[in-house]
C-alpha positions, 0 to 999 in steps of 0.5 A: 839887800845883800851884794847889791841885790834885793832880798827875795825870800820864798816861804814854803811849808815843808809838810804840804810842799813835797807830799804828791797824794792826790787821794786826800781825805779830810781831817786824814792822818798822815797814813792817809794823805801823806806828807812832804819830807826834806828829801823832796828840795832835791838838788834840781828842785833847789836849783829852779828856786834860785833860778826864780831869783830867790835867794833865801827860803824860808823853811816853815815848821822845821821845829818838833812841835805838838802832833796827834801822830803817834811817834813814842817808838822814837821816845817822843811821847805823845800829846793829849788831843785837844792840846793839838790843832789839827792831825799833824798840829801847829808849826807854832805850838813848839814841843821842843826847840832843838829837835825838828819835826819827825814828820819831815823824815824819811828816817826818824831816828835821824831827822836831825842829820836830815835837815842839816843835809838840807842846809847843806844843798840850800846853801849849794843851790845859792839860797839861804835858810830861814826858820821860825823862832817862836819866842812867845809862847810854847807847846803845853807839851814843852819840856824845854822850860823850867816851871818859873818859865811860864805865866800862871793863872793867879793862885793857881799852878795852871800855866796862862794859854796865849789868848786864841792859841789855846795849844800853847802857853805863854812864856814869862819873860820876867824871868832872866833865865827865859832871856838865857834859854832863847839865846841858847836856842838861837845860837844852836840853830845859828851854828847849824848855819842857818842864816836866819829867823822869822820871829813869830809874834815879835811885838808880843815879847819886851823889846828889851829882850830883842835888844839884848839877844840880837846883839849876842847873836850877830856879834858871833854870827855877823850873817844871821838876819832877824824878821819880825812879825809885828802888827803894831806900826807904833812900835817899828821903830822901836824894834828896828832901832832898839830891837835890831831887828833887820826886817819888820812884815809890812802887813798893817802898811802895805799889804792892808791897803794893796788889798783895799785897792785891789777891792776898790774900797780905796784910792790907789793914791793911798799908796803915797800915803803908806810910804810917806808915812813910813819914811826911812822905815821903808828899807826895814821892811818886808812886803808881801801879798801872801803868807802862812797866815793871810788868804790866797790871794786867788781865792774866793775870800780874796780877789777870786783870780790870781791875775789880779794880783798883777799891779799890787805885787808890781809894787810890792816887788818894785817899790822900794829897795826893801825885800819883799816875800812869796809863799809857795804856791802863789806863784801858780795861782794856788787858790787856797780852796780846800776844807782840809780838816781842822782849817776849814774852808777859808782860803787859806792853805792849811798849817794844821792838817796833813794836805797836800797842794794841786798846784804844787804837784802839778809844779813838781811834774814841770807843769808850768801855769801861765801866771807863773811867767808873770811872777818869773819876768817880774822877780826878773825885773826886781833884781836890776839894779836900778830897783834894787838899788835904785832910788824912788819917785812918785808921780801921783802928786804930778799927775792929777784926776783927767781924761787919761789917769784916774788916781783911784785905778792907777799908779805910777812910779820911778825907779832909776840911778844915774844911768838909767830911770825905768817907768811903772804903770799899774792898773788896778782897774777891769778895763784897758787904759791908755794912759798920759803921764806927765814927768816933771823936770825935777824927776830927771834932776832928782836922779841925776840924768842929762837931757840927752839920755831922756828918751825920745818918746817923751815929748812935752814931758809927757809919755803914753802908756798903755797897760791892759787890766789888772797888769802892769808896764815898766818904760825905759825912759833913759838909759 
């Protein structure tokens, strides 16, 4: 949280983001079907971002990285095949980490200038930059390391590929030299004024590294916030407190059990149990319902309508102080529903191939779907200062099983400071409900409210509340 208010980052993959072919071919090459550029985060298109309330974006696949393209007339050699995923490759398979992807160019030979007039309209839209750091593993390509850089089969010269990333290998961090590499990568970008990285498959290099580079980084560029990407809930607190790292994906935590709930293979009463368990790490971390790497949520694999998502991103955006993160498209109700070429049909949006996105391009027209004024009211919401900053309440544990609150369906909350306390409501469920939530005296004096502030639609301690299906409410309750 900066200035008061809460972190909102909007991810977007620039390749797919500002491409506006519709005439698309499956597994095509960016002859065919195109491809996005820096220049389409034009000044207005920045400006309607920020507008959102976002204020920072993450810019994914800015670094070189390995490419079926062919762009040796700009001395960028070529890379063998079937050491690339996709036409136009992975954002992860780094081929070199201080130049960015000729892809996003309108004029190669100065991609580098191009991008840092990117940075440069971001940050005067009001936005801050976030780009991937891929510390694990590179391009088999990658010219930026030394040969004692990288793991080796045992007795072979063949360097070890990183598990299912079979377009990379894995880098040796029992070498210094690689720690020292990193940190010069780092602080390059960092004197670019980006402000700050997503750190891919964090968990996967020794936290000792973490704890050496962070400091060196922030110490020169006090402004610069690093984002883990780790699955293992055993080792968060020791990437926050030892690590330094700013933010840890809450994926493993809350998105896992939003999506169950949504499903209905769980109670929504396991929400409790998520933030009980996470404790003060709750601050640390970013919650999302979308990502590169997870499915649409409107997808056939996933909920099938992007207006059931409603009650999770409720929460997801209000729980707590902490930041939280939409992917480009999700806000439109992207389905995520093509068979692109080398990522087939699973839901996802594809990282690998040259595509473009429906509802993107209709966005970049100023059409405007429905769900989007969902999205916009509630990055709205989020941004008071009573969620922003506020403190939490949970009311599960005072409003058991009835007539009129089913734990299994619906979720209620507080949020407040000492001026005013807001209600959510969330339904989870296919049908209406009129619900009765019972608000203990505790709840007033927990946020240091007067009883003559409480709101007069509480009687008995009790307000009722209606909330439609799949949605969710917030109450003034004083103020």
């Amino acid at each position: 949280m900066k200035n008061g208010k809460k972190t909102i980052i909007y991810q977007v993959l620039p390749r797919l983001f500002g491409n506006d072919n519709a005439q698309l071919v499956s597994n095509g090459t960016i002859e065919q079907n195109g491809c996005g550029k820096f220049s389409a985060f034009t000044d207005p298109v920045l400006a309607e971002i920020r507008e959102m309330q976002f204020n920072y974006i993450w810019y994914t696949g800015i670094l070189e990285h390995a490419t079926q393209t062919d762009y040796t007339a700009f001395d960028i050699p070529n890379d063998r095949p079937e050491n690339v995923k996709g036409k136009a490759g992975s954002p992860y398979a780094i081929k070199d980490y201080y130049a960015v992807d000729p892809d996003l160019a309108d004029d190669v030979s100065h991609r580098m200038e191009e991008f840092e007039s990117l940075i440069v309209r971001t940050h005067r839209a009001g936005l801050k930059v976030i780009i991937d750091f891929v510390p694990n593993h590179v391009a088999v390509s990658n010219q930026n390391f030394d040969p004692l850089n990288f793991y080796y089969y045992p007795g072979s010269d063949r360097r070890v590929h990183d598990y299912e990333w079979t377009d990379t290998v894995k880098l040796n961090y029992s070498n210094r030299d690689t720690w020292q590499k990193m940190l010069d990568i780092l602080l390059f970008w960092s004197a670019k004024k980006v402000d700050g990285f997503r750190c891919d498959m964090a968990e996967m290099v020794p936290v000792e590294f973490w704890e050496w580079v962070i400091p060196q980084v922030k110490e020169k560029y006090p402004q610069v916030i690093f984002i883990a990407e780790i699955y293992n809930p055993d080792q968060y607190r020791n990437y926050v407190y030892r690590g330094h790292f700013d933010y840890i994906y809450d994926k493993v935590g809350l998105y896992d059990t939003l999506r169950a709930v949504m499903a209905g293979q769980q109670s929504a009463s396991a929400i409790t149990q998520h933030w009980q368990l996470l404790g003060e790490l709750q601050a640390h971390m970013l919650n999302f319902l979308e990502n590169h790497d997870e499915q649409r949520i409107a997808s056939d694999f996933f909920a099938g309508d992007a207006r059931k998502a409603r009650p999770a991103m409720f929460i997801t955006a209000t729980l707590n102080t902490n930041p939280y993160m939409i992917y480009f498209g999700q806000e439109l109700g992207e389905r995520g529903m093509d068979s692109e070429g080398f990522s087939g049909l699973d839901g996802r949006t594809s990282i690998f191939d040259y595509w473009s996105v429906s509802t993107v391009r209709e966005w970049r027209k100023g059409i405007h779907p429905e769900i989007s004024r969902f999205y916009q009211e509630l990055l709205y919401i989020s941004q008071m200062p009573a969620v922003a900053q506020g403190k939490f309440y949970d009311l599960m544990y005072a409003n058991p099983a009835g007539k009129h609150f089913n734990p299994d369906k619906h979720y209620v909350y507080l949020r407040g400071n000492e001026e005013e306390i807001i209600l959510f409501s969330v339904n989870f469920d296919d049908k209406p409900v009129n619900l009765r939530v019972f608000i203990p005296d505790d709840a007033f004096r927990y946020f240091g409210i007067a009883p003559d502030m409480i709101s007069e639609e509480i009687q008995d301690n009790v307000i009722n509340i209606h909330v439609e299906a799949h949605k969710g409410v917030i109450c003034y309750l004083a103020n």
